[in-house]
Every structure is written in structure tokens, then in C-alpha cells.
C-alpha positions as CSV (number, residue, x, y, z in Angstrom):
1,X,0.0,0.0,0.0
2,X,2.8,2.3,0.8
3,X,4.5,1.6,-2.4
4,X,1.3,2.5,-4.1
5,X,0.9,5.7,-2.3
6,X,4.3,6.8,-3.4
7,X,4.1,5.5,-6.8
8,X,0.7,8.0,-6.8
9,X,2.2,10.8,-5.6
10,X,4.2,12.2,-8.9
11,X,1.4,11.5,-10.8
12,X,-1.0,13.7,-8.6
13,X,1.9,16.8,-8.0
14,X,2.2,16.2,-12.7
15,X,-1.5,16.1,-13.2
16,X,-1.8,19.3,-10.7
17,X,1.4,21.3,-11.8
18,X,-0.9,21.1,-15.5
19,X,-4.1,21.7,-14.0
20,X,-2.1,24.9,-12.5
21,X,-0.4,25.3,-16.5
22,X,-4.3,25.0,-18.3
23,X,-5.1,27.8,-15.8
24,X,-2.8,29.9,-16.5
25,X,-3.4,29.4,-20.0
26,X,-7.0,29.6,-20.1
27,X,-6.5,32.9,-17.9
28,X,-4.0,34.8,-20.5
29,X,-6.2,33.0,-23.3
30,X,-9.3,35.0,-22.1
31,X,-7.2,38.0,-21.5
32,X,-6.4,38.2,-25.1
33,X,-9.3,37.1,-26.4
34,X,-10.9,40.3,-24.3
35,X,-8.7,42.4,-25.8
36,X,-8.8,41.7,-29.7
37,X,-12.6,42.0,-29.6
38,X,-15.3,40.2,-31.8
39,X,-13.4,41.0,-35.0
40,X,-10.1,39.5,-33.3
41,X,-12.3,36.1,-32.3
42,X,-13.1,35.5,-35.4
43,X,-10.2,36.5,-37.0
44,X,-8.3,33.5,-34.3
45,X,-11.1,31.3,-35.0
46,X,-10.6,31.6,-38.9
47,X,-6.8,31.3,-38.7
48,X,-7.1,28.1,-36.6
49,X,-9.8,25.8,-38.9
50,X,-8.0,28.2,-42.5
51,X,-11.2,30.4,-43.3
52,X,-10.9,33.7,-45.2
53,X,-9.4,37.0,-43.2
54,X,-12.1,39.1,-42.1
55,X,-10.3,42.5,-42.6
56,X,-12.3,43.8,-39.3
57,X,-10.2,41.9,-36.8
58,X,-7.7,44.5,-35.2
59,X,-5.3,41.6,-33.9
60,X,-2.4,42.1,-35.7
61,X,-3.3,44.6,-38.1
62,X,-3.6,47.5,-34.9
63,X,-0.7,46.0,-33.8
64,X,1.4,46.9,-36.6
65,X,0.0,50.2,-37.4
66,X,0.8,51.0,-33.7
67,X,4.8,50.2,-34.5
68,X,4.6,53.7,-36.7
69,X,4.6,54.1,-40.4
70,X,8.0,52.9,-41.8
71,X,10.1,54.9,-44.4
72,X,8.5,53.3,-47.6
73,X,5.1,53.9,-45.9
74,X,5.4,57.8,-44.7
75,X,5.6,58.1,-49.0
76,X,2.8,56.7,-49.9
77,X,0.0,58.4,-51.2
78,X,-2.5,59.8,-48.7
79,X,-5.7,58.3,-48.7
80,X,-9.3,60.0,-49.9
81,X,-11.3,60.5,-47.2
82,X,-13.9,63.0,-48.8
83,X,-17.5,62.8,-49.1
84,X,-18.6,60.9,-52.0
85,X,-21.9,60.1,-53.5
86,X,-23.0,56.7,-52.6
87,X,-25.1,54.6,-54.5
88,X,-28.0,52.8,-52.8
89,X,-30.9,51.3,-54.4
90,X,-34.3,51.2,-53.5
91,X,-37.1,48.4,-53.1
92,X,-34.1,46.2,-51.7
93,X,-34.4,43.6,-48.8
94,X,-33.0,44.5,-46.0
95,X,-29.8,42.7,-46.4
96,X,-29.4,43.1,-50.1
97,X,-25.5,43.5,-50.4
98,X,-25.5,45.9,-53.1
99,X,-22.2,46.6,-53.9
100,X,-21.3,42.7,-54.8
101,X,-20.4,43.6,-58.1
102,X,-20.5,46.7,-59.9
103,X,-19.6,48.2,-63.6
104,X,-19.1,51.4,-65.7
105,X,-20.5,52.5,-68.5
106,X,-17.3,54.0,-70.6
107,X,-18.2,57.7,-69.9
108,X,-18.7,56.8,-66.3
109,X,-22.6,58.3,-66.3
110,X,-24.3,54.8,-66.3
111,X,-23.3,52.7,-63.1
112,X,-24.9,49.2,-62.1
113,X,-24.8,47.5,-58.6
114,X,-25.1,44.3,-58.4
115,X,-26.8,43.0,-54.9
116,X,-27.3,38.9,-54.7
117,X,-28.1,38.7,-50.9
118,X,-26.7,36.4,-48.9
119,X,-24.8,33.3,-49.6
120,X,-27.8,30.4,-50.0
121,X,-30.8,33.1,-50.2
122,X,-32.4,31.2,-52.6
123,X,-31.6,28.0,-51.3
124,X,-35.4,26.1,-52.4
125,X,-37.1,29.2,-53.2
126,X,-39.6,28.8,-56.2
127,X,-40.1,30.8,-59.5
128,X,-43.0,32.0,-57.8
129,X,-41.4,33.4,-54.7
130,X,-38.4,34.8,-57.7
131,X,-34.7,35.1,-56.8
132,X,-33.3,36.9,-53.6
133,X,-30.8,39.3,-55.5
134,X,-31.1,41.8,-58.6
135,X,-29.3,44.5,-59.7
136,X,-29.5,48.5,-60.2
137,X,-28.8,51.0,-62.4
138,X,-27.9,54.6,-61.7
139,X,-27.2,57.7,-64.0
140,X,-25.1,60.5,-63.4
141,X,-26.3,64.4,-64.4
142,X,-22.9,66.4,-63.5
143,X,-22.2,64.9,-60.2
144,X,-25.7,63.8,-58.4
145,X,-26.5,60.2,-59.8
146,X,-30.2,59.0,-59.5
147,X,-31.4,55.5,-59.6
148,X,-32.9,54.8,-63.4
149,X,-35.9,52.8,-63.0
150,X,-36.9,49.9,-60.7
151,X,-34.2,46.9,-59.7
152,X,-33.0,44.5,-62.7
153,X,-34.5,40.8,-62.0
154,X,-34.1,38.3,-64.6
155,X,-37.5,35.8,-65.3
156,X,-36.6,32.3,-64.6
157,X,-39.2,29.5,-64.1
158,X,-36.6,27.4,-62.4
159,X,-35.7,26.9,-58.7
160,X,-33.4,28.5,-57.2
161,X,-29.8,26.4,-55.2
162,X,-27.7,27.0,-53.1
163,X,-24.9,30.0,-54.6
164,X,-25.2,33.5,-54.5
165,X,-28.2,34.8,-56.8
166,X,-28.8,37.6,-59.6
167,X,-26.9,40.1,-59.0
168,X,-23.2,38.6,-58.2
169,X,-21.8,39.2,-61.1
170,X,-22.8,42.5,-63.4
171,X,-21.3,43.9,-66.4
172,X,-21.7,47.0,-68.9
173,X,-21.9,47.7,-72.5
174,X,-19.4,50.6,-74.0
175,X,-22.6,52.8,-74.0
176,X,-24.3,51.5,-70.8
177,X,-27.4,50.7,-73.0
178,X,-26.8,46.7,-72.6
179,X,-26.2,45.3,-68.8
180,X,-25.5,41.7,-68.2
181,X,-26.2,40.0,-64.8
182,X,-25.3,36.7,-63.7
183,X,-27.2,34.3,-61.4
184,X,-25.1,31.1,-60.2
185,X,-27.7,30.4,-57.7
186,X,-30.2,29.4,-60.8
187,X,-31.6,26.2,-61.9
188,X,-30.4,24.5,-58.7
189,X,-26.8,25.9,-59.0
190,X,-26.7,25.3,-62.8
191,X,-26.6,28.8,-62.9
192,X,-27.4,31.5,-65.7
193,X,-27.4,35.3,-66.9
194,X,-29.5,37.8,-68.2
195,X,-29.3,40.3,-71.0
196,X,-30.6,43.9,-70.3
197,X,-31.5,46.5,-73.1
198,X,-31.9,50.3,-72.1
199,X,-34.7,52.4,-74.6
200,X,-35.2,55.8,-73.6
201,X,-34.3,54.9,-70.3
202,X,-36.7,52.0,-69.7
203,X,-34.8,48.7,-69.2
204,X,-36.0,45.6,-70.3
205,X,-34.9,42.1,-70.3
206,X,-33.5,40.8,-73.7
207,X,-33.8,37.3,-75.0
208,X,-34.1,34.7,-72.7
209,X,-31.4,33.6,-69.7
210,X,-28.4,32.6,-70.9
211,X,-27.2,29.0,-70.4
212,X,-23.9,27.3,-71.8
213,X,-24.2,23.9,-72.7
214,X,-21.6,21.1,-73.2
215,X,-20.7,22.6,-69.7
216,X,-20.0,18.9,-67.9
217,X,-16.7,16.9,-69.3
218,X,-15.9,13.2,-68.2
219,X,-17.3,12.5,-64.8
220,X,-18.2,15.9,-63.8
221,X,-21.6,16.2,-62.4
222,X,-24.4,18.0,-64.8
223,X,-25.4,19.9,-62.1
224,X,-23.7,22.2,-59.5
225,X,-22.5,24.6,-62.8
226,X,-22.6,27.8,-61.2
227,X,-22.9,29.3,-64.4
228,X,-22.7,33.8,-64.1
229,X,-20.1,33.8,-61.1
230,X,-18.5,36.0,-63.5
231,X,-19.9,38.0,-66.7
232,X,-18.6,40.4,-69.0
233,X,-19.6,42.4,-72.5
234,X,-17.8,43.9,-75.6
235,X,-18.1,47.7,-75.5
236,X,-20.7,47.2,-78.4
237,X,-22.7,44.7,-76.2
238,X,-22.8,42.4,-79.1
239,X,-20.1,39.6,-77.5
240,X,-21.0,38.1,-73.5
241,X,-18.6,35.7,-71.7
242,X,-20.2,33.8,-68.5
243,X,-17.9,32.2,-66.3
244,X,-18.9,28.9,-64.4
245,X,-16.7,28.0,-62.3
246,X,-17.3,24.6,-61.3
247,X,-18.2,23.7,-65.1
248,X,-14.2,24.7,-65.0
249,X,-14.5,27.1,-67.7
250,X,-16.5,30.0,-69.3
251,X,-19.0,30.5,-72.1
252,X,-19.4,32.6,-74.9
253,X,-22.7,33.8,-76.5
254,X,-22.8,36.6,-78.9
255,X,-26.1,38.6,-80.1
256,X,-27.7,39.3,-84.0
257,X,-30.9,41.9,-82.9
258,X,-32.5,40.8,-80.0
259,X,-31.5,36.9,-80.3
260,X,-28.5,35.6,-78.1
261,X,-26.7,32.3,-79.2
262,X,-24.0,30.3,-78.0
263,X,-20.7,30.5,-79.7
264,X,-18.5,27.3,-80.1
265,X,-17.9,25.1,-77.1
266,X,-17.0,26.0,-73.5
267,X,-13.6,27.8,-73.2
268,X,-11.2,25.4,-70.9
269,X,-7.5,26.3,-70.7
270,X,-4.8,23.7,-70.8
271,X,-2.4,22.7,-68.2
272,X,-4.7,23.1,-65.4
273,X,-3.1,21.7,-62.4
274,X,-6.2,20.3,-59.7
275,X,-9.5,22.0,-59.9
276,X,-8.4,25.2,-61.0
277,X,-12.2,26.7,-60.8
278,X,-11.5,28.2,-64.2
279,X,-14.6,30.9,-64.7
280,X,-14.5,32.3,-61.0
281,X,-13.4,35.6,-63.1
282,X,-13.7,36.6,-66.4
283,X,-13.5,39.9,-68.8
284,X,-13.5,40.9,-72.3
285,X,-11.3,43.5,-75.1
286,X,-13.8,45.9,-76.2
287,X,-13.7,44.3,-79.8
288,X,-15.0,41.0,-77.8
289,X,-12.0,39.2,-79.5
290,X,-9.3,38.2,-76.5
291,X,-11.0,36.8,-73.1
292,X,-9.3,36.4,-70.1
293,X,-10.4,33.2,-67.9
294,X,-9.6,33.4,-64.2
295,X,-9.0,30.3,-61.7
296,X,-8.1,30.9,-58.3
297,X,-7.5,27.1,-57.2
298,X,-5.0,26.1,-59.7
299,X,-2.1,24.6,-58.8
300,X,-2.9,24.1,-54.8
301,X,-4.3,27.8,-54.9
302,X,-1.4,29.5,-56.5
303,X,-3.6,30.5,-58.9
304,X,-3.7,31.6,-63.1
305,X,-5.4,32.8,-65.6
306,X,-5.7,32.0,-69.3
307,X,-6.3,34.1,-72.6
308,X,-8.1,33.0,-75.5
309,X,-7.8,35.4,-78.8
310,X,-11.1,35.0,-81.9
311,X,-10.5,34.3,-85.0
312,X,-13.8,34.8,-87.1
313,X,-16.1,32.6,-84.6
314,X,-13.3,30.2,-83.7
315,X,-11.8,30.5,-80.0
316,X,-8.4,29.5,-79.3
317,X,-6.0,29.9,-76.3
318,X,-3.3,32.2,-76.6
319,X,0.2,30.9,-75.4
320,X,0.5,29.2,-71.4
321,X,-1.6,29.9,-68.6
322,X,-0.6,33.2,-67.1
323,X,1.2,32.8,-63.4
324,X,2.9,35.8,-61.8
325,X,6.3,35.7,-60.2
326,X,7.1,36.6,-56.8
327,X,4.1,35.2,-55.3
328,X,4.2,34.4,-51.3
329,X,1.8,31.2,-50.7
330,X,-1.3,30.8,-52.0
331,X,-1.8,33.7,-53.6
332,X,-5.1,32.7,-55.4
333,X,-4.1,34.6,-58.7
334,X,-7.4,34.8,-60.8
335,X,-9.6,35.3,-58.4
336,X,-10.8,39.0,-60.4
337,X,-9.1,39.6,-64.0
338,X,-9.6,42.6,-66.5
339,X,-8.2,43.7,-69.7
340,X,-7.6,46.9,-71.8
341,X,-9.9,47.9,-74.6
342,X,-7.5,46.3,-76.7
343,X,-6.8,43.4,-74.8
344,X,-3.1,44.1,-74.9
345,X,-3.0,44.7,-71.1
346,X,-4.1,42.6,-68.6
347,X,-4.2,42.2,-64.6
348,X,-5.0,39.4,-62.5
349,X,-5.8,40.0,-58.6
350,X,-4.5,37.4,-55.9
351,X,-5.6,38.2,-52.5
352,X,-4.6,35.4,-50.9
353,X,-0.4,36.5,-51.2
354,X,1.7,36.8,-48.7
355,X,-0.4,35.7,-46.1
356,X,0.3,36.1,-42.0
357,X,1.6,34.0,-39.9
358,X,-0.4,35.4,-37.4
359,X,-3.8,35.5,-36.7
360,X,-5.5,39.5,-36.9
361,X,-4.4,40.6,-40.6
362,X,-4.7,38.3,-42.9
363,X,-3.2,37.6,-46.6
364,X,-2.2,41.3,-47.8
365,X,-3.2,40.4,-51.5
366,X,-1.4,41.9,-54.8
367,X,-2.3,42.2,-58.6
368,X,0.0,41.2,-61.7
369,X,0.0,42.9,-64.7
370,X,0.9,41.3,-67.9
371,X,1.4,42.7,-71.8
372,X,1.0,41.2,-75.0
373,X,3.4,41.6,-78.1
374,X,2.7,39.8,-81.3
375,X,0.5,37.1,-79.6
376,X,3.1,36.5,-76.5
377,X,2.3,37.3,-72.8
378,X,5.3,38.9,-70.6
379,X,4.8,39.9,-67.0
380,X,5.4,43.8,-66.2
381,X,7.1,44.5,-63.8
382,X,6.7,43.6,-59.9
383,X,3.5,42.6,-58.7
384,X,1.5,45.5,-57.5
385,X,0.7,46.3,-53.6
386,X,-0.7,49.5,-52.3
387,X,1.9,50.8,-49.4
388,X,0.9,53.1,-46.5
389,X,-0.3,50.9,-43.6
390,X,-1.8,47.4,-43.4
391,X,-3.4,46.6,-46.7
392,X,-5.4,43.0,-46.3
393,X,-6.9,41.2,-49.8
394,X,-5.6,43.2,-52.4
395,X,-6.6,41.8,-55.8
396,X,-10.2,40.4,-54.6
397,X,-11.4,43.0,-57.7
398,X,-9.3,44.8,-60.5
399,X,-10.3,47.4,-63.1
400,X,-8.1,49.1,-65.8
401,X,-8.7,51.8,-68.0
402,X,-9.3,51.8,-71.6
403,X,-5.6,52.0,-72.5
404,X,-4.5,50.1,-70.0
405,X,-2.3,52.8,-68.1
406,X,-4.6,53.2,-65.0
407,X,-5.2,49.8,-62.8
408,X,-7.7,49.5,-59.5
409,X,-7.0,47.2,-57.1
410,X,-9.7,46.8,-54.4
411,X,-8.8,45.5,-50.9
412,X,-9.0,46.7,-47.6
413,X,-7.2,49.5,-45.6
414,X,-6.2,48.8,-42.2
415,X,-6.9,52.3,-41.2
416,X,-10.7,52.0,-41.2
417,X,-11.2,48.2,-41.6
418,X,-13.5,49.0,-45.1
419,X,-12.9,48.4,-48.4
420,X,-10.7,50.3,-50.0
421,X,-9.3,50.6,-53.8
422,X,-5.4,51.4,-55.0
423,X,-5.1,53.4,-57.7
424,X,-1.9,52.8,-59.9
425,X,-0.7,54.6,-62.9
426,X,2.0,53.1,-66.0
427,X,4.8,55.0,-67.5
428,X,7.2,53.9,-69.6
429,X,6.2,50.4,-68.3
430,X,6.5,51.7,-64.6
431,X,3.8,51.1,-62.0
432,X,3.5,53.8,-59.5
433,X,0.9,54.1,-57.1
434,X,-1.0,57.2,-57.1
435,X,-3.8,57.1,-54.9
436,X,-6.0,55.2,-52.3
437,X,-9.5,55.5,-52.0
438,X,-11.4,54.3,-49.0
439,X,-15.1,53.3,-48.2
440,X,-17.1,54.9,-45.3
441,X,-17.7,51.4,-43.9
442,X,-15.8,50.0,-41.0
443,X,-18.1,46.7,-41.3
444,X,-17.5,44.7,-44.3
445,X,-16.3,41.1,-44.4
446,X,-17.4,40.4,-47.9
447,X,-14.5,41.6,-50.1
448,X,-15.1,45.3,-52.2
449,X,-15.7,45.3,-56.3
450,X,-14.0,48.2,-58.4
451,X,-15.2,49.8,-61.4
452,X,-13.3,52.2,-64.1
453,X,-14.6,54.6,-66.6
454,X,-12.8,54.6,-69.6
455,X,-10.4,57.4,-68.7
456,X,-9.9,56.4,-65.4
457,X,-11.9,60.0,-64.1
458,X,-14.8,57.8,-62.4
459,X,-14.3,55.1,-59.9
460,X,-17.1,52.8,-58.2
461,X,-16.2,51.2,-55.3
462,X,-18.7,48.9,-53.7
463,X,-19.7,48.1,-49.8
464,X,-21.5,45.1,-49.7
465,X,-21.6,45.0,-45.5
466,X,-22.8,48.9,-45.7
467,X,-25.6,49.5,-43.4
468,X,-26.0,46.2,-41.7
469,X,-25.8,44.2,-45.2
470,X,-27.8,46.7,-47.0
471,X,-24.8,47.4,-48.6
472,X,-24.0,50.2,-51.5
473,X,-21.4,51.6,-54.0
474,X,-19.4,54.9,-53.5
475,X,-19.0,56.9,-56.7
476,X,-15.4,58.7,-57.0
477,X,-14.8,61.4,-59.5
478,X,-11.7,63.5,-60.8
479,X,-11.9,66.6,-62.4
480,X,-9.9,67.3,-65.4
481,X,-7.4,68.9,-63.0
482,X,-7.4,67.8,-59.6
483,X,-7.4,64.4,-57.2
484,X,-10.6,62.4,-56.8
């Protein structure tokens, strides 16, 4: 019995010396847990089970604006601050998230905001009952911008699934007479988009939805398409791409009058490395002829993007998969892409780069630009990241201007945890940031969309978290002399 007693004893002084440890622990645990706040909680509960950022948290991200700006930041650009017009339409549930996704017409006077609702809003809601999101279009008279008619909602007589609905993806024709939206939620998560048409002001839907076929290959399922996570138009409204990003590709249609038809098979790049969700982004040249594909997951999440060129009605890809170089982790390149009116310039957005290895900030995100000579792509320059504090998600939208020589990067500013938009300018081939441009929000989670006009003079940045989830779009503009 004795020897038993003493044989005990270590093992009650271990088990109590961690009971004492777990304390402790559990004490500072709550301690900190006090002190980063809700957004911190989350932001250490994402980190631990690998969820998105939520650019809220102040963990880290107060943390290191607290240590002082260093050289290379006291440069950078100061951010705009001003009042802006902000864009909010009416007849919209109360969590609506306007500001999804927005576009430009090329003059900048015609806007669209795209407002899907939340993620599984129309999970088994009827054709009756109609789908959660829509989309609305503003017009601009010098600087005060008025909503033009009621919200966009394209007729379906198919159930709705479990993706985001109409409204997550929006696009603009040269004009701002022809507005695409795309539905992923549609069908049961086939997924679809709808054609717009603008006549004296009065929008009406044109044609019936839009629906790729030949979407599933070899033991892919026919369903679960998602089909309008990403649209985009030629300026002349004539050409439409439709991403579908778990059909692994994108569609193109292309209009004679009023009738919309599908042109050639799906668009799938080559060397696809995993399930690359090609279609998760997409954009267009003006002419409608070069198309850049997006996917985000390729290659464990490094991310690409691909370009396919026209040839009379034939599609073909143009060179390798593009990938930019001096990428930190999973970078997630592809998740937003745009080209120039020529399609000579692109950009691709990776928010996921250089990612913390700390809970509170999260990935800071850059963009890669790439130019096209004589049917080869060549990366330009470094990868572009907006400087001056703690920048979370850049690259989870991009815009450029018609020429190619202004690019928008929208992410979020540590400064006032809202989204926020870079604004850098090329010379010569140089990148240079110029400006940053940040939302009134301090409440957004889901990640900002950008907009350009064609000269750059007009950008829309959108606030899907505005307002409690209302959400909204702010409307920046630059005088022919002057700062936005």
C-alpha cells in the first residue's frame, strides 16, 4: 500500500502542476481574447480551422499600425477620405448587399450594382417566390447620380440552389445601354445570366437567360455549374462571356438583334493543375475578340489565368496559362481579372499572397499585370501592392482603364477596416501608385468590387456590408485637374 501511495504521488503533483499550467493558460487565453474584440475572435477562430481573413479583426493589423509608419510607408499616397456620392438602391431587402459587383459605362454616367443577398438566399425558393438578388442602375447628371428605374431581375421559371443569386456578377456595355447579370444560384446551381436592353431609359430584359451547354466533361456532375459567377460584355454589347466556375470554364454567347446564341464550345485552358475553378473571373477586349479566364485554385491555390484570342467565330488559347512571379503562398491569382480595350494589357488579382503567420491581418493580397506583343504574354514589372499601412486582400477585384495605363486594385485599408481601392498609374512600363480611395464602412467582411470609366476620371467602389448588409457603392470622381 505504501509503495502505491508513493508510486501515486508524482502523478497527482504532474497532473496538478498542468491543472495549474491549463489555468494559466486559459486565464491569458481569455485576456487576449478580451482584448482583440469580436473581430479578433473570429479573425483567431478563422486562422485556426484556414477560413478567409475578415479584414475587421484588429489583432495584428492594430498592432502593426501601432509600431509607426516605416520609411517606404510615410511616402505613400494619402488616402481620400472625402464625401462621395453613394449609391443605394431602392425596393431592396433588408440585407441586399448591393455593392457585390458593380460596372461602368465607358463615360462613367451609367453605373450598375449588383446585390445577390446572402450566400444560400435562394436555397429552395420557387419561380414564384423569384430570386433573392437583382441589380440596379444609376445615372449620373454632373455629379448627383439618380437611380434609373426599378431593380433589374431576370425571369426564370426554375428553382433557385444554393450559390449566390442575380446580381453577383454584373457587367456594362461601351454605351451603358446593354447590362448583363449573372445568377449562379439558378436552376439549382446550374446557374445563368440575363441580357438587359436600355430604350429611352426603360430597361427591359433581352432574349431569354443565358445557359452554356456542353458545360459537364468526363465524370463531372451535370449539375452544380454555377454558371454567371463571372460575366462580362464587348463595349458594343454584341459579345457576352459567362464564367462557371465549377463547369471549370466559361461560355461565350454573342447577339444578332435581339436573339442571343452560343458561340462554339466552352472555353477550358490547358495545363490546369487540380480543380483550378477556371470561370470564377472573367473579362473581355472591347472588340469582344481576346478573353481572359480566371481560376483561383489552380495549382494548390497559387492560382492563373488564361487568354483565348477569336479568330472569325473560332476560339483558341493564346500561349501558357498566365502565373505571376514573386508570389508568397497561395496567392489565389485569378480570383478578379480585366483587360484593356485592346486586350493588350491585362491584370490578375491574388488576394490570398503573402499571407500572416499570425492571426488579426490576414493575406495582404497583390495584382500582376501582364502585356502582350505579337500574340506573347510577358509579365510587367513587380507585382502591384498599395503601401501606406496594413493593406489585407488586395486583388479580390481589379479594373483598368481603356488603355490600360490606370489599374484598380480593391482591398481593404487597415486604417478603417472598409474596403478600399489602389489606384496605380504606368509609364514607360512603370507602375507607381498614385492614390488610395477608401469606403465609409468599417463593417465589411465580404470583399469590395471596383469599377473604371474609360479614362480612369470615375471610380465605383462597392460596400457590400454597408448599413448592416444593405450594402451600397461609392462613386469617385476626378476633375480634369485635380485628385478624386
Amino acid at each position: 500500500m505504501l509503495g502505491r501511495i508513493l508510486f501515486a504521488i508524482p502523478i497527482l503533483g504532474a497532473a496538478a502542476f498542468a491543472l495549474l499550467v491549463l489555468i494559466g493558460l486559459w486565464d491569458r487565453y481569455e485576456k487576449e481574447t478580451a482584448a482583440l474584440g469580436f473581430g479578433g475572435i473570429y479573425e483567431r477562430l478563422a486562422w485556426e480551422v484556414g477560413l478567409p481573413s475578415n479584414p475587421n479583426a484588429r489583432g495584428v493589423a492594430a498592432e502593426r499600425a501601432s509600431e509607426g509608419p516605416t520609411a517606404r510607408e510615410q511616402l505613400a499616397p494619402a488616402r481620400s477620405h472625402q464625401h462621395v456620392p453613394q449609391l443605394v438602391g431602392t425596393g431592396a431587402p433588408r440585407v441586399a448587399y448591393q455593392g457585390t459587383s458593380v460596372a461602368l459605362s465607358a463615360d462613367g454616367k451609367t453605373a450598375i450594382v449588383g446585390g445577390p443577398g446572402p450566400n444560400n438566399a435562394d436555397r429552395d425558393r420557387s419561380p414564384p417566390v423569384g430570386p433573392a438578388g437583382a441589380a440596379w442602375v444609376f445615372t449620373r447628371t454632373g455629379s448627383v447620380w439618380t437611380q434609373q428605374g426599378s431593380k433589374l431581375i431576370g425571369t426564370t421559371s426554375d428553382d433557385g440552389g444554393g450559390l449566390w443569386s442575380q446580381g453577383v456578377s454584373v457587367a456594362l456595355s461601351g454605351d451603358g445601354n446593354i447590362a448583363i447579370v449573372g445568377g449562379p444560384s439558378d436552376n439549382n446551381t446550374t446557374g445563368a445570366a440575363w441580357v438587359f436592353s436600355r430604350n429611352g431609359g426603360v430597361w427591359a430584359q433581352q432574349g431569354k437567360k443565358l445557359v452554356g451547354t456542353g458545360a459537364s466533361g468526363p465524370g463531372e456532375p451535370p449539375l452544380s455549374l454555377g454558371q454567371g459567377m463571372s460575366v462580362a460584355l464587348s463595349a458594343d454589347g454584341n459579345t457576352a462571356i459567362v464564367g462557371a466556375w465549377r463547369a471549370e470554364g466559361a461560355f461565350v454567347f454573342i447577339r444578332s438583334g435581339d436573339v442571343w446564341t452560343q458561340q462554339g464550345k466552352k472555353l477550358v485552358g490547358s495545363g490546369a493543375v487540380g480543380a483550378a475553378r477556371q470561370g470564377m473571373s472573367v473579362a473581355l477586349s472591347a472588340d469582344g475578340n481576346t478573353a481572359i479566364v480566371g481560376g483561383w485554385s489552380d495549382a494548390n491555390k497559387t492560382g492563373t489565368a488564361w487568354v483565348f484570342a477569336r479568330s472569325g467565330e473560332v476560339w483558341k488559347q493564346q500561349g501558357k496559362k498566365l502565373v505571376g512571379s514573386g508570389a508568397v503562398g497561395s496567392a489565389r491569382q485569378g480570383t478578379s481579372v480585366a483587360l484593356s480595350a485592346d486586350g493588350n494589357t491585362a491584370i490578375l488579382g491574388g488576394p490570398g499572397d503573402n499571407p500572416s503567420d499570425r492571426f488579426g491581418a490576414g493575406a495582404a493580397g497583390a495584382a500582376w499585370v501582364f502585356t502582350r506583343s505579337s500574340g506573347v504574354w510577358t509579365q510587367q514589372g513587380h507585382k502591384l501592392a498599395a503601401t501606406g499601412g496594413v493593406w489585407t486582400q488586395q486583388g479580390a477585384s481589379v479594373a483598368l482603364a481603356v488603355d490600360g495605363n490606370i489599374a484598380l486594385v480593391g482591398g481593404f485599408a487597415h486604417d478603417r477596416n472598409a474596403g478600399a481601392a489602389a489606384v496605380f498609374t504606368r509609364s514607360g512600363g512603370e507602375w507607381t501608385q498614385e492614390k488610395e480611395l477608401a469606403g465609409h464602412s468599417g463593417l465589411g467582411k465580404a470583399a469590395p468590387s471596383v469599377a473604371l470609366s474609360a479614362d480612369g476620371s470615375v471610380v465605383l467602389l462597392g460596400e457590400p456590408e454597408d448599413s448592416g448588409g444593405l450594402g451600397a457603392a461609392l462613386a469617385f470622381t476626378r476633375p480634369a485637374t485635380g485628385d478624386y
